[in-house]
C-alpha positions as CSV (number, residue, x, y, z in Angstrom):
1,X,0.0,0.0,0.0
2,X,1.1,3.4,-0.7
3,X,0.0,7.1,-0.1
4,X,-2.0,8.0,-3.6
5,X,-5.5,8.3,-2.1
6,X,-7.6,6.3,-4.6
7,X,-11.4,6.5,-3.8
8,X,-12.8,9.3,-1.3
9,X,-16.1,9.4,-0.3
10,X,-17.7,12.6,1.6
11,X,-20.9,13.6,3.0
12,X,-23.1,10.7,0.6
13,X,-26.8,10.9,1.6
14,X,-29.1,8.6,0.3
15,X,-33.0,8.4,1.3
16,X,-35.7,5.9,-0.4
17,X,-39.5,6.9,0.4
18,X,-38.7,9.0,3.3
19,X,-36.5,6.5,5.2
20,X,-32.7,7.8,5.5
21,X,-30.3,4.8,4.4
22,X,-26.7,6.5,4.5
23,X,-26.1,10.1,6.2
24,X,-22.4,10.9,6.7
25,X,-21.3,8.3,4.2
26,X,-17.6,8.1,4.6
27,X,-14.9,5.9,2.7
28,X,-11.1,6.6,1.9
29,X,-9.0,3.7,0.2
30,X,-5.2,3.8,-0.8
31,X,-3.9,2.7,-3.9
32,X,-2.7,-1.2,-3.2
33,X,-4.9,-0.9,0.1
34,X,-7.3,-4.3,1.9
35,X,-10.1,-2.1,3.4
36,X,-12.1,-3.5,5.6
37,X,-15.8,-2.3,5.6
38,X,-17.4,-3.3,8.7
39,X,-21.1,-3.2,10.3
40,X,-24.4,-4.5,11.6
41,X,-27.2,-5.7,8.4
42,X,-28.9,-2.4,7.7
43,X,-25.4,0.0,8.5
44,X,-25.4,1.3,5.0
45,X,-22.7,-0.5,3.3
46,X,-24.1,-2.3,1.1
47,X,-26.0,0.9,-0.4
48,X,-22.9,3.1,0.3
49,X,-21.2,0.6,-2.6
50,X,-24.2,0.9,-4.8
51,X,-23.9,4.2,-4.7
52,X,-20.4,4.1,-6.1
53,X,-21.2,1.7,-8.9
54,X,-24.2,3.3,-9.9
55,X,-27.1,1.1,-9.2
56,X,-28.7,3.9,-6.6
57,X,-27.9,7.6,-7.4
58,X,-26.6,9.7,-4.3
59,X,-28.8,12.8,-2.8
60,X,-26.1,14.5,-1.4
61,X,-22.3,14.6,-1.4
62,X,-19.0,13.9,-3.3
63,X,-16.8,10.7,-4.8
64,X,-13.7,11.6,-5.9
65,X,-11.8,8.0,-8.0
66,X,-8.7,8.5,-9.1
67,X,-9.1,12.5,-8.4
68,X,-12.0,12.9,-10.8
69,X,-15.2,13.4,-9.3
70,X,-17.5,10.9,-10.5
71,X,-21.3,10.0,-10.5
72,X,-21.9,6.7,-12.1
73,X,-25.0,5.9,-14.1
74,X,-25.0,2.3,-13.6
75,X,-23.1,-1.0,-12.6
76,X,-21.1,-1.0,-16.6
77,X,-19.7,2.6,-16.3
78,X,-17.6,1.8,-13.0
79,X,-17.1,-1.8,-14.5
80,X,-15.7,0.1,-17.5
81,X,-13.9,2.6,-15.1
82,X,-11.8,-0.2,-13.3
83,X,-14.5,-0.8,-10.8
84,X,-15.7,-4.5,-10.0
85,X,-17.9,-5.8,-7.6
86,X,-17.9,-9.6,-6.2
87,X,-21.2,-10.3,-4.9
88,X,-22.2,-12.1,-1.7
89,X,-25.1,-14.3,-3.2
90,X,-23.6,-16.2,-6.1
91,X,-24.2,-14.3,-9.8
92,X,-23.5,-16.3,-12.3
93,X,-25.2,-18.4,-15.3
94,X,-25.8,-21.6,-13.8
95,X,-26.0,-23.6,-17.4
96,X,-23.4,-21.6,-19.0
97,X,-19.2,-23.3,-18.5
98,X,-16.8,-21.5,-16.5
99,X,-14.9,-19.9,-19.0
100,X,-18.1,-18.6,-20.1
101,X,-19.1,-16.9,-17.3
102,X,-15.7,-15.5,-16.9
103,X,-15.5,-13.6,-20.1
104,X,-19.6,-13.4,-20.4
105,X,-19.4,-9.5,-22.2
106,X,-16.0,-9.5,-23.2
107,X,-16.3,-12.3,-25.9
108,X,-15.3,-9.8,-28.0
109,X,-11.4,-10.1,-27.3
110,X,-12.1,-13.7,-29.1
111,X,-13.6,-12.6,-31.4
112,X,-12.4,-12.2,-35.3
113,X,-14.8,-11.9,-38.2
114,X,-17.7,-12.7,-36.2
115,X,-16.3,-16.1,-35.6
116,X,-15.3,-17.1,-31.6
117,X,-12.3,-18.8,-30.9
118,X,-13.1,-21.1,-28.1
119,X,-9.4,-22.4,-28.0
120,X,-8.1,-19.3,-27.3
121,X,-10.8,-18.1,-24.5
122,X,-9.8,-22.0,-22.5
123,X,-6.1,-20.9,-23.0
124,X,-6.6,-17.8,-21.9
125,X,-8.9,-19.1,-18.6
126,X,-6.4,-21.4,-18.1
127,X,-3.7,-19.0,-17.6
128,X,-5.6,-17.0,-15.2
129,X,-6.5,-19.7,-12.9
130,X,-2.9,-21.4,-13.1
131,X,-1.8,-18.1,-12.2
132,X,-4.2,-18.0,-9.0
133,X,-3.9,-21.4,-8.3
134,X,-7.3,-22.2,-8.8
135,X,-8.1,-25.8,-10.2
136,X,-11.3,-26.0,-11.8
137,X,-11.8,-26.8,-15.8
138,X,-12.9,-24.5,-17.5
139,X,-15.4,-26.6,-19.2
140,X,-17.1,-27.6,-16.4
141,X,-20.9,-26.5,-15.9
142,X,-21.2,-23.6,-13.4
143,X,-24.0,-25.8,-11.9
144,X,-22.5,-29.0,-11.2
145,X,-19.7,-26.8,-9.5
146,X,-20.0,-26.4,-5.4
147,X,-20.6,-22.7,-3.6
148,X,-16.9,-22.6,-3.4
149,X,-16.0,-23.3,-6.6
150,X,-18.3,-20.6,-7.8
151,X,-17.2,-18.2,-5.7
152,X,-13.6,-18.7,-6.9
153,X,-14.9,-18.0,-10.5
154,X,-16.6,-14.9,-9.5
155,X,-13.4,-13.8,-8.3
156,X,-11.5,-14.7,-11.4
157,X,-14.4,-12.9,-13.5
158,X,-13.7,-9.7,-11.1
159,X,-9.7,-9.8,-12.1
160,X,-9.8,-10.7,-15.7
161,X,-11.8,-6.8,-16.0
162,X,-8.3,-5.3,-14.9
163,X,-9.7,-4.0,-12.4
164,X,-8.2,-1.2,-10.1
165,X,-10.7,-1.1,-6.9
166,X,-12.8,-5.1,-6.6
167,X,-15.1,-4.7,-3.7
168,X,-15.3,-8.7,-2.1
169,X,-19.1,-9.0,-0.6
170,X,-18.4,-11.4,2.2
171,X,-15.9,-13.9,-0.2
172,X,-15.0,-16.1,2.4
173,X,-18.2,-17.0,3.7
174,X,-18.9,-20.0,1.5
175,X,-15.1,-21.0,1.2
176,X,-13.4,-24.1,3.3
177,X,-10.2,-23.0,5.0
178,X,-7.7,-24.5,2.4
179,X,-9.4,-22.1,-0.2
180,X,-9.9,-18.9,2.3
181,X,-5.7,-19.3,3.0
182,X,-5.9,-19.1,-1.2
183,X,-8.2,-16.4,-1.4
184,X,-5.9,-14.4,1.1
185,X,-2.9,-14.9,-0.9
186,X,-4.6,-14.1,-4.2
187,X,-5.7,-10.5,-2.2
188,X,-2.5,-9.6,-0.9
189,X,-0.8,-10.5,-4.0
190,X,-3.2,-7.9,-6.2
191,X,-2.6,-5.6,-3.6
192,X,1.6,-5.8,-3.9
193,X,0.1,-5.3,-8.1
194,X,-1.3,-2.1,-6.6
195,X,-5.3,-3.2,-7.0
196,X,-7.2,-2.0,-4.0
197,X,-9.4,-4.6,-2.4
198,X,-13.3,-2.7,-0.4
199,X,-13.3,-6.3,1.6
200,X,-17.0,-6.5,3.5
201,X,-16.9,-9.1,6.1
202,X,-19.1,-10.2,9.3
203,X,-15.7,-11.7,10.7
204,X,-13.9,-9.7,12.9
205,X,-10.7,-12.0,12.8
206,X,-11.0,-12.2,9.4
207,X,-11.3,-8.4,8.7
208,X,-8.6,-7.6,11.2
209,X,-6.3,-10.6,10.1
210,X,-6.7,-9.6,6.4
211,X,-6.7,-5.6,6.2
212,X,-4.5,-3.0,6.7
213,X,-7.7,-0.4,8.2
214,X,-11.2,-0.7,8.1
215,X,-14.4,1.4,8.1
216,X,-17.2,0.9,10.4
217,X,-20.8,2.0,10.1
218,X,-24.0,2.0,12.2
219,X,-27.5,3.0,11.4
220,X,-26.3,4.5,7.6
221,X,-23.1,6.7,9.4
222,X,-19.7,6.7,9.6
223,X,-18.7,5.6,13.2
224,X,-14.5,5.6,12.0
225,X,-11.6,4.7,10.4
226,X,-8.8,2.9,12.0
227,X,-5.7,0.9,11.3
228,X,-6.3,-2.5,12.0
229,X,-2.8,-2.9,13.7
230,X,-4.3,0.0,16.7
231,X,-7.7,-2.1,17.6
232,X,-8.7,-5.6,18.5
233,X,-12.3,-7.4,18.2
234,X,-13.7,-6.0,21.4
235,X,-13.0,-2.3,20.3
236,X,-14.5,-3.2,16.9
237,X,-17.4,-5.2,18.4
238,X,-18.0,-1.8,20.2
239,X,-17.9,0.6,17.8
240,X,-20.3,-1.8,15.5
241,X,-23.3,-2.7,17.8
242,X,-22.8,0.0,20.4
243,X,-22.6,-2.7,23.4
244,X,-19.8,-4.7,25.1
245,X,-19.7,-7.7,26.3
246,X,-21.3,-9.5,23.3
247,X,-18.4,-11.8,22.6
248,X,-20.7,-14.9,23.3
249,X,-24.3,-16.2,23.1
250,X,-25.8,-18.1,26.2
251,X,-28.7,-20.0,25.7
252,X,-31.3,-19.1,28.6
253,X,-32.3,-22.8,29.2
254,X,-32.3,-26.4,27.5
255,X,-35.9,-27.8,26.7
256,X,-35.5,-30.8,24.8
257,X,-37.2,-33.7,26.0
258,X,-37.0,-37.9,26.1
259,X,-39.4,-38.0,22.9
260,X,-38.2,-38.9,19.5
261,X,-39.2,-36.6,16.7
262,X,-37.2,-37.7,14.1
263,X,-35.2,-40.9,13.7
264,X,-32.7,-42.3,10.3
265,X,-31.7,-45.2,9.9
266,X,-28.8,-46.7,7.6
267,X,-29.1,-43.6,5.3
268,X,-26.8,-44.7,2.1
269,X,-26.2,-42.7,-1.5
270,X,-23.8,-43.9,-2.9
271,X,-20.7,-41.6,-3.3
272,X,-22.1,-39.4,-1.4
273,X,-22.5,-40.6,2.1
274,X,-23.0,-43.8,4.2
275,X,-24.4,-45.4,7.2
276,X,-25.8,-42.4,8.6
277,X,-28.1,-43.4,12.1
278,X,-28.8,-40.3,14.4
279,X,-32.4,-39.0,15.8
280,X,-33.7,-35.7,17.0
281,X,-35.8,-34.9,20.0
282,X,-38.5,-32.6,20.9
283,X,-37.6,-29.5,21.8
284,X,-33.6,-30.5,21.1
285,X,-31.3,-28.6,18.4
286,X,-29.1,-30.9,16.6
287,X,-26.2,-29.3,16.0
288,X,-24.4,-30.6,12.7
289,X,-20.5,-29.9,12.2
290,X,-18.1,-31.0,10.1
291,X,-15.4,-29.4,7.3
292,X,-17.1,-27.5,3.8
293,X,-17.7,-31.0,1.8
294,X,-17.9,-33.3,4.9
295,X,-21.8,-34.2,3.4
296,X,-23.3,-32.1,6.0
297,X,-26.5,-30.7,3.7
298,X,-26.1,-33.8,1.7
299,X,-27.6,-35.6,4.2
300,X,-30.1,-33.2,5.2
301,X,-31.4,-32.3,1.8
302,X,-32.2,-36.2,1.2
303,X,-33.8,-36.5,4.0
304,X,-36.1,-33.3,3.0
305,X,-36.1,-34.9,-0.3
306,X,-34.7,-32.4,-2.2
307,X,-32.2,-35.2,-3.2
308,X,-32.0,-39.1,-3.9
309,X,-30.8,-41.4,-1.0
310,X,-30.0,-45.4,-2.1
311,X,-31.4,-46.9,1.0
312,X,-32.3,-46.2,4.6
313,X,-35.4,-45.4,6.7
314,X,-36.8,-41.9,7.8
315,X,-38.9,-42.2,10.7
316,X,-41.7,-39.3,12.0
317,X,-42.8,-40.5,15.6
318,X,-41.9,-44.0,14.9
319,X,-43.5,-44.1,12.1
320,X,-41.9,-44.7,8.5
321,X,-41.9,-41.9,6.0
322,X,-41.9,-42.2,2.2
323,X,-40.4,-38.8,0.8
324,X,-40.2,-38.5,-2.9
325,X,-39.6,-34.8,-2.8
326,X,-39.6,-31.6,-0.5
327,X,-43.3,-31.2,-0.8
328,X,-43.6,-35.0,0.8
329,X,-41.2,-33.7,3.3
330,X,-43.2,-30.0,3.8
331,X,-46.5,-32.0,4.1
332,X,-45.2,-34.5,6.7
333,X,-43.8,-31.9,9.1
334,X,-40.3,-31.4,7.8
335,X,-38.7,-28.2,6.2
336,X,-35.9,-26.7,5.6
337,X,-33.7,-23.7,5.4
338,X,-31.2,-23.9,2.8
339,X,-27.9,-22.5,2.9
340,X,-28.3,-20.8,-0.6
341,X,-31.0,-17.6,0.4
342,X,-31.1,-16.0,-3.3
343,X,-31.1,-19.9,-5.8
344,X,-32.4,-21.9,-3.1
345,X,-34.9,-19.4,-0.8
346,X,-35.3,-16.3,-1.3
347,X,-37.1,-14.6,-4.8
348,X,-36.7,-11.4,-5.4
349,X,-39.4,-10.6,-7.7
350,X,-41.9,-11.3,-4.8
351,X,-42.6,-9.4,-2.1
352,X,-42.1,-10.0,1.8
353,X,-45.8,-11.3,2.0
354,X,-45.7,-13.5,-1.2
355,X,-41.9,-14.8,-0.3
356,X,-43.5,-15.9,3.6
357,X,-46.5,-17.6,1.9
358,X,-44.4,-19.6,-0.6
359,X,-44.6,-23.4,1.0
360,X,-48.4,-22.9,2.0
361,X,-50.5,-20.8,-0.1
362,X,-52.7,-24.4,-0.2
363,X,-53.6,-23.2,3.2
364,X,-55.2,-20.1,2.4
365,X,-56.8,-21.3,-1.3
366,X,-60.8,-22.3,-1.9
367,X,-60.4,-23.9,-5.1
368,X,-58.1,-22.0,-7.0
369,X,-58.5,-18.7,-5.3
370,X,-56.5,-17.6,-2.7
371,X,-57.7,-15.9,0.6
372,X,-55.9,-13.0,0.9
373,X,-57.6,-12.2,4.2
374,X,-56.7,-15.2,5.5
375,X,-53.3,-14.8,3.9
376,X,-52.3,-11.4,5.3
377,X,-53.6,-12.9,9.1
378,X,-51.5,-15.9,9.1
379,X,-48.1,-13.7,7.7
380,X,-48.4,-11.2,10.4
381,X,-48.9,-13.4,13.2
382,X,-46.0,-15.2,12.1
383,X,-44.0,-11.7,11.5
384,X,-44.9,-10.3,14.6
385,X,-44.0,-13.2,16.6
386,X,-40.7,-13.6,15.2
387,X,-40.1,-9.4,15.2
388,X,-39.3,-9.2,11.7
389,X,-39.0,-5.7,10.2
390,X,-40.3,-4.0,7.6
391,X,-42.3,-1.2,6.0
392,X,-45.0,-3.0,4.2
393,X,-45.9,-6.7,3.1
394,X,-46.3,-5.4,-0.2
395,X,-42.8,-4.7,-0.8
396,X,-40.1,-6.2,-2.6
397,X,-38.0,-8.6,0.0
398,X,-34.6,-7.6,-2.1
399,X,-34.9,-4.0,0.3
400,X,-34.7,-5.7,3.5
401,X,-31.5,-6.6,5.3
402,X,-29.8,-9.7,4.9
403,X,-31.0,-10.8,8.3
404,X,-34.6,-9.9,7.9
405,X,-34.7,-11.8,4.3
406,X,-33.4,-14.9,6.5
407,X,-36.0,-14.1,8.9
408,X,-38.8,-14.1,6.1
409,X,-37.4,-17.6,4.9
410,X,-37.9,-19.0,8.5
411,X,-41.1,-17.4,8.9
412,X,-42.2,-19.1,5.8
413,X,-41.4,-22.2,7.6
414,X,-42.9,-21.6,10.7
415,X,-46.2,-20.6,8.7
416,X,-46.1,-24.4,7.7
417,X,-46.0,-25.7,11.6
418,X,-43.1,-27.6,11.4
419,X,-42.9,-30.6,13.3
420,X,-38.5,-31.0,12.4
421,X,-36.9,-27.5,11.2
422,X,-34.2,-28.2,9.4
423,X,-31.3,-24.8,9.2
424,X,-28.6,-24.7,7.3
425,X,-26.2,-22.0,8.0
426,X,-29.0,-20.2,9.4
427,X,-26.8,-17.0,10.3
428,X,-24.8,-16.7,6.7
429,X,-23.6,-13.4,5.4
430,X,-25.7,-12.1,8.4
431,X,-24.2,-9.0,11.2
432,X,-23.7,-9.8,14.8
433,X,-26.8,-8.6,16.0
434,X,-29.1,-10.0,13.5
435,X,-27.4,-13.4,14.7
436,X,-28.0,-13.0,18.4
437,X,-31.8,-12.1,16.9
438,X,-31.6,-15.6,15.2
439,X,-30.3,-17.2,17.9
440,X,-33.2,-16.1,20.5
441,X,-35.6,-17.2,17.4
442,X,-34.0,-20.5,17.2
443,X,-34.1,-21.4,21.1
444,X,-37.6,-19.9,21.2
445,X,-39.2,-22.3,19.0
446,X,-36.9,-25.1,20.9
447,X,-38.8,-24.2,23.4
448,X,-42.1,-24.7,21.5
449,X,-40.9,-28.8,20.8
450,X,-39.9,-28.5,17.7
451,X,-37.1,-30.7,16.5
452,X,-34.2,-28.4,15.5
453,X,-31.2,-29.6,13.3
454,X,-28.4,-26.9,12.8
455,X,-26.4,-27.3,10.2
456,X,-23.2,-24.8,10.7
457,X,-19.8,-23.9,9.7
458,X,-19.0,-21.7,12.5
459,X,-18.3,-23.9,15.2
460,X,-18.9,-21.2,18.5
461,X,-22.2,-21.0,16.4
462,X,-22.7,-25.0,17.3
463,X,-21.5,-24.7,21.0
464,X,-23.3,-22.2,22.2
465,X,-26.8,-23.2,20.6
466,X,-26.7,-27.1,20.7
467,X,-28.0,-29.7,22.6
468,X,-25.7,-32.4,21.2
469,X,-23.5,-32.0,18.3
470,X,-23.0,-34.8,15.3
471,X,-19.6,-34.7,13.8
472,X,-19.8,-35.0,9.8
473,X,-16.6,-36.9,7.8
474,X,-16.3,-37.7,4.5
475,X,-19.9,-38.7,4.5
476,X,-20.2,-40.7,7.8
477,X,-21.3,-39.6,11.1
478,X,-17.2,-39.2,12.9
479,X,-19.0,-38.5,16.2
480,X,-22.2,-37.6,18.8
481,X,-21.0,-35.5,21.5
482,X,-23.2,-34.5,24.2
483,X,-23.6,-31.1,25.7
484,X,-20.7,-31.8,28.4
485,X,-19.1,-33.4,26.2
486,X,-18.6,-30.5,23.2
487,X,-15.7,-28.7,23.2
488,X,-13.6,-27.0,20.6
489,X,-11.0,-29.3,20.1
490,X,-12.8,-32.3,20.2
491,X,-15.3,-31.4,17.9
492,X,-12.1,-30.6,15.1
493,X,-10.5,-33.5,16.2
494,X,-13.4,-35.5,14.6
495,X,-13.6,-33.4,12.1
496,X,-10.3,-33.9,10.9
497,X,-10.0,-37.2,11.3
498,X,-7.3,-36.7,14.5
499,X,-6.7,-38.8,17.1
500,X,-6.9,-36.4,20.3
501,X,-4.5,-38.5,21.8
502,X,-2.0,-38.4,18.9
């Protein structure tokens, strides 16, 4: 990093119908600089970087790139300008190959006489991903890749633009820790090139392992800009929610119970995993760990039926289920949150109402008419119970906060009276005290008797919320630890495969 100021932002306003999103909007990045922009779901960042790529239009104030004060019309002028964006939620085209969806608009450079040289766009995605160390083909279908494949191609995509500023969305939050260690080094390395990396991330280590400052916002302001060498997690904790002392979450009481909900038995696919035997209790949450690949949501997406299992038994209060698909699954009791919010949950041509009503609008139809009465009374008890917020029902779910859109996806569940609630990654991509709001949400309908299982990749996530913990490994079940019995280390050590004594 040097001392040519890059990007300055000053005094950005930003207001839609009424309700003040930035005031005081703040941001200075070096050239070669990791920025770190911190704060709770709702702080502003995400529109302060809209602003500055020109999907919203400022009301007020000045941006100053490269010393030129600039006001960009839309997402292709600062894309043109050296300004790339890696989203969050996955954005690419899911039947398209890799090398597609890298160079999908620039086809172009290919290009001669009309005629596009496919050789030389796979040599040339080749060579970029050699060059990263990335190994995927570039053949390959974007949708038989994993999350964390695609989120390495988004990143590729971001650098073969040239880019001099690439804001990263939360990059490392579908990425195992092999592939975060070669995110890291692919950062640093641009930023030795002199690209400036806007990194947005809900991890405090993360943002003060990886940055050289970082920006913190809170209710749309600029709270301050620090080194990250002259703070630590509680001062950044602090200056993000406003509170101390919120370094862990303590569950106020356990309420599961001696009554099976859920019980499997011998659960095979082949390949996939094996031999999987574990049950759920009422009122218990299940926590599940394991490494990114381990078969965690494997598992739990054939038993919601959302995928084919060879063999094995699914039991409901002991009695044998046959579930061809999710709405088998939905009907018998059993739903669940998937880890993908925008392909797999959320749609964001719907509004809040329409998104919570999804799974059971057969609930609130006579014939083929739907009761909107009914409808709007069932949505808002729901909402209300589970604090969700909102302007109206009416509008579109893409303007609430990440945390509130994962609220309206378990609301949606809860609207179908779930006997088993199935989470995965239930706190993804989501701020610290939109988490703590999940949390309570999660231990409150615990204490309702409904069978929680708790998929998660942040493992003080699973300690603090579960009742016993199931250990995921290449497919099998590696452990079940009770309550007493789950602790940090042990937990990895399954994980991993280690013995604790070696």
């Amino acid at each position: 990093m040097d001392n040519e100021l890059l990007l300055k932002m000053t005094d950005i306003q930003k207001s839609f119908n009424h309700v003040r999103a930035v005031r005081n909007g703040q941001l200075e990045i070096y050239k070669g600089e990791i920025h770190g922009l911190i704060g709770e779901n709702g702080a502003g960042k995400s529109t302060l970087m809209k602003i500055l790529l020109g999907v919203h239009q400022k009301d007020s104030g000045t941006i100053l790139f490269r010393g030129k004060e600039i006001a960009y019309k839309s997402p292709e002028e600062a894309l043109n300008n050296g300004i790339t964006m890696i989203h969050q939620e996955i954005n690419l085209v899911p039947q398209m190959s890799v090398m597609e969806n890298i160079w999908l608009g620039q086809e172009y450079l290919f290009k001669r006489a009309g005629i596009l040289n496919r050789g030389k766009m796979r040599k040339r995605t080749a060579e970029l991903m050699n060059r990263l160390g990335i190994e995927i083909n570039p053949d390959s279908v974007v949708s038989s890749l994993s999350i964390a494949q695609m989120q390495l191609i988004e990143l590729v995509r971001a650098l073969s633009r040239d880019a001099t500023l690439i804001i990263m969305d939360e990059p490392t939050s579908s990425l195992a820790q092999k592939e975060i260690a070669l995110l890291v080094k692919i950062v640093r390395m641009l930023s030795a090139e002199g690209v400036s990396i806007i990194f947005i991330s809900h991890k405090l280590d993360e943002i003060l392992n990886v940055c050289d400052s970082v920006t913190t916002m809170k209710n749309g302001e600029f709270m301050g800009r620090n080194a990250t060498c002259d703070i630590n997690e509680q001062t950044l904790l602090k200056l993000i929610v406003g509170r101390e002392n919120v370094s862990g979450f303590h569950r106020e009481g356990i309420h599961a119970t001696d009554q099976v909900v859920l019980e499997v038995r011998d659960f095979c696919s082949a390949g996939v995993f094996e031999d999987v035997n574990f049950c759920v209790h009422a009122g218990e949450i299940l926590g599940v760990a394991g490494l990114v690949g381990a078969g965690r949501t494997e598992i739990m997406r054939a038993v919601f039926g959302a995928d084919k299992h060879d063999s094995g038994e699914i039991l409901l209060e002991g009695q044998e289920l046959k579930i061809r698909n999710p709405m088998d699954a939905i009907q018998k009791g059993i739903c669940m949150l998937q880890e993908d919010r925008l392909r797999l949950g959320t749609v964001y041509s719907m509004s809040v109402l329409q998104n919570a009503s999804l799974a059971t609008l057969d609930q609130f139809c006579s014939a083929t008419v739907v009761n909107k009465k009914k409808e709007r009374s069932a949505f808002h008890e729901i909402m209300e119970d589970i604090l969700l917020k909102f302007h109206s029902e009416n509008e579109s779910i893409k303007n609430l906060s990440g945390g509130n859109q994962q609220k309206v996806l378990l609301g949606r569940w809860l609207m179908a009276h779930p006997k088993v609630l199935i989470l995965d990654e239930p706190t993804r991509g989501i701020d610290i005290g939109a988490k703590y709001e999940i949390y309570r949400l999660i231990e409150k309908l615990a204490e309702r008797g409904i069978a929680i299982i708790m998929i998660s990749s942040e493992l003080p996530e699973v300690l603090s919320l579960s009742d016993r913990v199931m250990v995921v490994r290449n497919g099998r079940i590696a452990a079940k630890l009770n309550r007493g019995e789950v602790m940090q280390e042990t937990v990895m050590a399954h994980a991993f495969g280690i013995n604790k004594e070696e």
